[in-house]
C-alpha positions as semicolon CSV with decimal commas, in nm:
position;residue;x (nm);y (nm);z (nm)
1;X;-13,565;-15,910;13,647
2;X;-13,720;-16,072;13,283
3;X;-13,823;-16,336;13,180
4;X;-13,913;-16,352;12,855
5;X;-14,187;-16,079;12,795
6;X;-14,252;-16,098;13,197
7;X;-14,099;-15,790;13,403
8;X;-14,081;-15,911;13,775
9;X;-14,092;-15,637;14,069
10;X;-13,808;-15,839;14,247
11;X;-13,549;-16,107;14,230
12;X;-13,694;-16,311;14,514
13;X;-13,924;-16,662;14,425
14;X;-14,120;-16,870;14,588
15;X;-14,057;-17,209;14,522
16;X;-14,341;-17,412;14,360
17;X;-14,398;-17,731;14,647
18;X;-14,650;-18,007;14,636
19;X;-14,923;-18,001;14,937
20;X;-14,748;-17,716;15,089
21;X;-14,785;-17,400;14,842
22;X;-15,150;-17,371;14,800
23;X;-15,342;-17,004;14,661
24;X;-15,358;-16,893;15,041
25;X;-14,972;-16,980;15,141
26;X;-14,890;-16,753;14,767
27;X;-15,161;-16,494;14,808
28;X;-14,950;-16,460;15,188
29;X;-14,626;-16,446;15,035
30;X;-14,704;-16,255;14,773
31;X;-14,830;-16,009;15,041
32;X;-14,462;-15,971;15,184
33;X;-14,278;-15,972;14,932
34;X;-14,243;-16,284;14,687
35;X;-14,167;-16,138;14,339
36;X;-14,307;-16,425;14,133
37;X;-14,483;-16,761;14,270
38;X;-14,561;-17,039;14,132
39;X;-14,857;-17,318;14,134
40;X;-14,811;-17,646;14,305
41;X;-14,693;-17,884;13,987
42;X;-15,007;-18,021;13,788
43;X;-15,042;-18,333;13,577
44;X;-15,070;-18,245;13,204
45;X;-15,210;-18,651;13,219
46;X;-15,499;-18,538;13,493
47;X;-15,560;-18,168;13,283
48;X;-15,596;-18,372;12,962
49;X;-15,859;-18,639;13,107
50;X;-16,070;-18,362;13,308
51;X;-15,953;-18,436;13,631
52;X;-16,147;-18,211;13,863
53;X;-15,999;-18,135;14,136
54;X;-15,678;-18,067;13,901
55;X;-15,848;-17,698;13,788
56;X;-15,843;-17,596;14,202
57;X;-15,431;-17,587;14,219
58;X;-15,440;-17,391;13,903
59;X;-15,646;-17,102;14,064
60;X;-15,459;-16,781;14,154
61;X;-15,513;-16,535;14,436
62;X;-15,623;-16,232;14,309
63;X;-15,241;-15,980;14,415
64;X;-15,093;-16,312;14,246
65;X;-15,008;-16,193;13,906
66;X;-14,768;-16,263;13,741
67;X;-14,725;-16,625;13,843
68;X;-14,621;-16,924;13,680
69;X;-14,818;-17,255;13,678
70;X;-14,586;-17,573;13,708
71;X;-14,665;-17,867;13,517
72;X;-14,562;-18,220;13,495
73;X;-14,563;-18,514;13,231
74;X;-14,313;-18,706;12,987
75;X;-14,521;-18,709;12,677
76;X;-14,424;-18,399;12,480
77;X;-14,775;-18,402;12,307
78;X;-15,007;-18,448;12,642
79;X;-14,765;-18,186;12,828
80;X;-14,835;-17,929;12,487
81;X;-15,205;-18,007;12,542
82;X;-15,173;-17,966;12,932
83;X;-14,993;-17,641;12,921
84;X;-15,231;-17,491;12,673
85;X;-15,534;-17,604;12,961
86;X;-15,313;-17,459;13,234
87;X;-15,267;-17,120;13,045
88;X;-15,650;-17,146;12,977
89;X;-15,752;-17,225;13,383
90;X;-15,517;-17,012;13,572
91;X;-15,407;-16,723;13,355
92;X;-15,076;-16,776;13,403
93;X;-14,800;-16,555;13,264
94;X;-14,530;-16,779;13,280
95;X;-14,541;-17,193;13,229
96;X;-14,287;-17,396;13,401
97;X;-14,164;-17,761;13,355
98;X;-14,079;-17,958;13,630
99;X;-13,764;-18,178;13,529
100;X;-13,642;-18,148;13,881
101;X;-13,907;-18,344;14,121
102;X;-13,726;-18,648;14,307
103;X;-14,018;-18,837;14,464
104;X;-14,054;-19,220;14,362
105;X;-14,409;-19,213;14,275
106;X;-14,303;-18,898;14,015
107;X;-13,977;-19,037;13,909
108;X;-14,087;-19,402;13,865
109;X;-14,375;-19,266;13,575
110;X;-14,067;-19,058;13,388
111;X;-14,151;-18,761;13,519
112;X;-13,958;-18,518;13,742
113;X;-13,604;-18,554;13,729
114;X;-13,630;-18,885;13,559
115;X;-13,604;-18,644;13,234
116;X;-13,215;-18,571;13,309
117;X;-13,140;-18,913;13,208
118;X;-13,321;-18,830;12,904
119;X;-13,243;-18,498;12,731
120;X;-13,346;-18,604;12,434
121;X;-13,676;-18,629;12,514
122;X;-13,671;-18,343;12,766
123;X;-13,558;-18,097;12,475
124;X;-13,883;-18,240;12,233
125;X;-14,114;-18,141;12,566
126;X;-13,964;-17,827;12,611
127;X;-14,018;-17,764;12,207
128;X;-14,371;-17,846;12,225
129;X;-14,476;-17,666;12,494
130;X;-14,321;-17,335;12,350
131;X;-14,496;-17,416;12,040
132;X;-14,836;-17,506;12,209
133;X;-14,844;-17,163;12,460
134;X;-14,790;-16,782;12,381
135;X;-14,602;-16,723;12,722
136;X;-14,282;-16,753;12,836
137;X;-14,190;-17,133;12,918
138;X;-13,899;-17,176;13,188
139;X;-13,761;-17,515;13,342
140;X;-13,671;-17,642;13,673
141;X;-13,447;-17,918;13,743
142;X;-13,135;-18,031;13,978
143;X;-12,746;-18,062;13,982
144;X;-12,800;-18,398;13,826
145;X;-12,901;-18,778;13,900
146;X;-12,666;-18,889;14,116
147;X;-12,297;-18,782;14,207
148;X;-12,161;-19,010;13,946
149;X;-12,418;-18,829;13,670
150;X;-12,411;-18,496;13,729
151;X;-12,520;-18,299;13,380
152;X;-12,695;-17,958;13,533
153;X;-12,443;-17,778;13,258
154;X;-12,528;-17,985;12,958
155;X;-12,873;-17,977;13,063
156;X;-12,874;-17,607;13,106
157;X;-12,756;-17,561;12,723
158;X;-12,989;-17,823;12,574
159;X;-13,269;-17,662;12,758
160;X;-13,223;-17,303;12,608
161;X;-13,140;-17,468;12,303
162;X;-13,483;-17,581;12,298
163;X;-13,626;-17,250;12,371
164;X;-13,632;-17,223;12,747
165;X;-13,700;-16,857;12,847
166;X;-13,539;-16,970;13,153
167;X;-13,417;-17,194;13,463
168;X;-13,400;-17,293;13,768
169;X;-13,160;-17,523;13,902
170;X;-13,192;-17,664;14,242
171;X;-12,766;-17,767;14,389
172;X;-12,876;-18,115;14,479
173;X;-12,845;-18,445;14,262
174;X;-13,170;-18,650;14,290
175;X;-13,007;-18,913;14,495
176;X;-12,971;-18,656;14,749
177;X;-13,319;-18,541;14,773
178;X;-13,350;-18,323;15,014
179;X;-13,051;-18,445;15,223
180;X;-12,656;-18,292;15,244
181;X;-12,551;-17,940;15,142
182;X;-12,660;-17,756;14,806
183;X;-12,419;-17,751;14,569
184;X;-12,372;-17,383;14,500
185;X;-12,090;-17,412;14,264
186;X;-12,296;-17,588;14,009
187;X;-12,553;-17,320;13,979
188;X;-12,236;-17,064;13,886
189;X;-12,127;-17,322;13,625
190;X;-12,458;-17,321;13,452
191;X;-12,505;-16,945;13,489
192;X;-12,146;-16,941;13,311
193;X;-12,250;-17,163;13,027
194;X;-12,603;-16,987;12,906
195;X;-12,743;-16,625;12,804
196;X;-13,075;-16,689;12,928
197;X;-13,177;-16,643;13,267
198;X;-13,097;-16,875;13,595
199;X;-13,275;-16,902;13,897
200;X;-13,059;-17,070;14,194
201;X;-13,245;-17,269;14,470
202;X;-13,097;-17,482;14,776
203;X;-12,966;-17,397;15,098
204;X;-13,193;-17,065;15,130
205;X;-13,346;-17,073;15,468
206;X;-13,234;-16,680;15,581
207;X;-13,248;-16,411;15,461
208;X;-12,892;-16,335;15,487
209;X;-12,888;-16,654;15,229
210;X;-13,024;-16,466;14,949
211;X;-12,722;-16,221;14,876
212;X;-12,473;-16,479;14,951
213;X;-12,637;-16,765;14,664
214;X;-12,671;-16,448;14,448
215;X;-12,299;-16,324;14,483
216;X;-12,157;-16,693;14,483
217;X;-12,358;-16,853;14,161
218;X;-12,374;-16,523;13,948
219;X;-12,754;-16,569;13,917
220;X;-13,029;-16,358;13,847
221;X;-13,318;-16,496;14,100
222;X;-13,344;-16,686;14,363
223;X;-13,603;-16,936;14,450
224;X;-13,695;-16,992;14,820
225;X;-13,846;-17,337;14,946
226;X;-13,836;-17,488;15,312
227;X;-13,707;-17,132;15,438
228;X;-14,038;-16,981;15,370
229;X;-14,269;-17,247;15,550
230;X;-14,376;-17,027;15,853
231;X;-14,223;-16,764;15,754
232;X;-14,371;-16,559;15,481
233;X;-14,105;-16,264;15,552
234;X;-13,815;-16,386;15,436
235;X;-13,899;-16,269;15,134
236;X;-13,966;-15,864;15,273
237;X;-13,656;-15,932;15,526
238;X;-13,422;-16,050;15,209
239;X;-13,579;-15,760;14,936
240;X;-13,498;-15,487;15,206
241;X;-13,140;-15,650;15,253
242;X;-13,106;-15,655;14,902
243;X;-13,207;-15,321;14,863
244;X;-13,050;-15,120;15,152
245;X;-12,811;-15,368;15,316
246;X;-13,018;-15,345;15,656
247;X;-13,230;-15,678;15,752
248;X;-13,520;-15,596;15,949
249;X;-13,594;-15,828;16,240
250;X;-13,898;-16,104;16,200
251;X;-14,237;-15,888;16,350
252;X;-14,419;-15,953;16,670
253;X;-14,505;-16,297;16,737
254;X;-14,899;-16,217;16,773
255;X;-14,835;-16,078;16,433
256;X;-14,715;-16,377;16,334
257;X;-14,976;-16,536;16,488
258;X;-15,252;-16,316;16,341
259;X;-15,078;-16,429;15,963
260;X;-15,092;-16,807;16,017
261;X;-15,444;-16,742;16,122
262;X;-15,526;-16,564;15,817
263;X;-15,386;-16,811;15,570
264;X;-15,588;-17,089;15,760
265;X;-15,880;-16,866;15,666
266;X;-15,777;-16,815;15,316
267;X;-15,768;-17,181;15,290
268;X;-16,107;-17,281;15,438
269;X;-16,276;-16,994;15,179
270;X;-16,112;-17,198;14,880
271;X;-16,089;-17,565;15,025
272;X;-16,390;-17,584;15,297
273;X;-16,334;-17,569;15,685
274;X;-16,216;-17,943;15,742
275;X;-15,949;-17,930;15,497
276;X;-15,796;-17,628;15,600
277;X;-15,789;-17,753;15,936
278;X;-15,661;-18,085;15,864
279;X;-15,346;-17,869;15,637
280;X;-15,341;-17,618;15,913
281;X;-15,165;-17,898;16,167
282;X;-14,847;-17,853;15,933
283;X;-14,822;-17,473;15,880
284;X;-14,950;-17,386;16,257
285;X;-14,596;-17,637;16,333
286;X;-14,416;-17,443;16,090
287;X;-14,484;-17,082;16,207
288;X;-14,419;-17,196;16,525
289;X;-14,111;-17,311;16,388
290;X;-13,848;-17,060;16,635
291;X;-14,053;-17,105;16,987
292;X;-14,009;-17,308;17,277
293;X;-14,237;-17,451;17,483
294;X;-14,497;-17,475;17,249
295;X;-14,580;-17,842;17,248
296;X;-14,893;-17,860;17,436
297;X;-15,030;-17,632;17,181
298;X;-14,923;-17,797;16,873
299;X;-15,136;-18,047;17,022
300;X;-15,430;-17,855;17,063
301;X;-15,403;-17,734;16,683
302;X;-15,474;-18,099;16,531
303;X;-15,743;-18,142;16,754
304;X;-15,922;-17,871;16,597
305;X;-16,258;-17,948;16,412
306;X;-16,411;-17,622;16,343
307;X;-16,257;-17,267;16,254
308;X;-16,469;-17,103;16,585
309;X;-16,222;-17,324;16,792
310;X;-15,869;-17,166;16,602
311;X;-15,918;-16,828;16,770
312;X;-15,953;-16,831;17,114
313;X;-15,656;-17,083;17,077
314;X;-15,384;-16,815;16,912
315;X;-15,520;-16,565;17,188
316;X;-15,399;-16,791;17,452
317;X;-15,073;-16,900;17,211
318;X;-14,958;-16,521;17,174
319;X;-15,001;-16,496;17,540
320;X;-14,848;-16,795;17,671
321;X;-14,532;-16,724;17,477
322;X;-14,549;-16,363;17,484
323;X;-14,647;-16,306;17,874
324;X;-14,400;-16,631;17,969
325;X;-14,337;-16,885;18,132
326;X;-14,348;-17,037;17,815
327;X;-14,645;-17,313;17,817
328;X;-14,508;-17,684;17,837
């Protein structure tokens, strides 16, 4: 897989996600198996006026190359400028535009998929910032607006038009969020309609997923969101599939254990204990995602106030639902 000058050891993406896909969540996926990740989405607005805790989401682990840094903006000028600060920060082989992003507080500035209703516009961006950067620039956006407005094909064409080295299209309309089924069928039309190329995303949450969205849309990559919160292997479980047809099962739960532990740590080294622990009330609930009778223990994890207190706490987890009877 290529993207522009970029040669990628894989075919398998993480998918960039605000508050969730920090240095330490890529630096763990990139550890099992993620072929290319990308930064959580950056204002060019906040890189141009200094912003500094803007230059922190930027940084990359150190097995995290090549990655792409995701930026966001509607002014083609201030998103040229911002990508040219991004490529400066993070060292970034790849820069990618968010057009795709389906919050309010994005949308309602003109940002995110609010440039679908604007092509126009979204084609000057996309010219600037391959004129402002010397790396490949690649584009992630959705199925469309709404069911009544769906454009992902037209899009898809203006977009490498304008230079795109490449995109990803997510199978959900903006109205949809995050809600109903990915539209699969949409992503094959826009693989069908360009030469540069396409990344599908929606609907991957197993690893069995990756093969099927591949086979069904025609597309080169695939870009893995809410399936890989908790569980960093999807991406070694879907390469092996991909490459021998066998899916290996999910490892030991202390292993599992012993990762979300380690990310935690990752992310008090870059963010500072109470932060870590504070974002470590989500992923501990996500990696404990498949077990039952784990409530009491969820519990226990956002009471935590310093790391000392994590560890004797996933001794007695592993136990308690390795040993049985499950804790309640």
């Amino acid at each position: 897989m290529q993207i522009g000058s970029v040669l990628l050891g894989g075919r398998v993406a993480l998918a960039p996600m605000a508050g969730v896909t920090d240095r330490a969540f890529r630096q763990i996926c990139r550890e099992h198996g993620a072929a290319l990740t990308y930064t959580e989405m950056v204002s060019t607005r906040a890189l141009a006026y200094g912003d500094k805790k803007t230059p922190r989401l930027l940084s990359l682990a150190e097995n995290e190359r090549p990655a792409a840094a995701q930026i966001f903006g509607h002014d083609p000028a201030s998103m040229a400028e911002g990508a040219k600060i991004a490529c400066a920060l993070s060292g970034c082989a790849i820069i990618d535009i968010n057009m795709g992003c389906p919050a309010p507080k994005i949308v309602n500035n003109g940002d995110g998929s609010a440039l679908m209703r604007d092509p126009a516009l979204a084609a000057r961006i996309i010219e600037a910032v391959k004129n402002a950067v010397d790396v490949p620039v690649t584009i992630k956006f959705r199925k469309g607006w709404d069911d009544k407005s769906v454009c992902c094909v037209a899009f898809a064409r203006m977009a490498e038009r304008a230079g795109a080295d490449a995109i990803t299209v997510h199978g959900r309309t903006r109205a949809q969020q995050y809600s109903g089924q990915a539209d699969w069928d949409a992503i094959r039309a826009v693989k069908a309609a360009v030469h540069i190329p396409v990344i599908a995303n929606g609907d991957v949450f197993e690893p069995e997923d990756v093969p099927r969205i591949l086979a069904h849309t025609g597309a080169d990559m695939v870009m893995i969101g809410r399936g890989s919160l908790g569980d960093p292997w999807i991406f070694s479980r879907a390469n092996a599939l991909l490459e021998t047809g066998v899916c290996p099962p999910l490892p030991p739960f202390a292993e599992r254990i012993d990762t979300a532990v380690r990310q935690i740590e990752l992310a008090a080294a870059q963010k500072g204990e109470r932060v870590a622990l504070l974002e470590a009330r989500k992923h501990v609930n996500w990696y404990l995602k498949r077990e039952r009778g784990v409530k009491a223990f969820k519990q226990r994890v956002c009471a935590l106030e310093r790391m000392e207190e994590l560890y004797p706490l996933a001794e007695a987890l592993k136990h308690a639902v390795e040993d049985g009877p499950p804790c309640i």
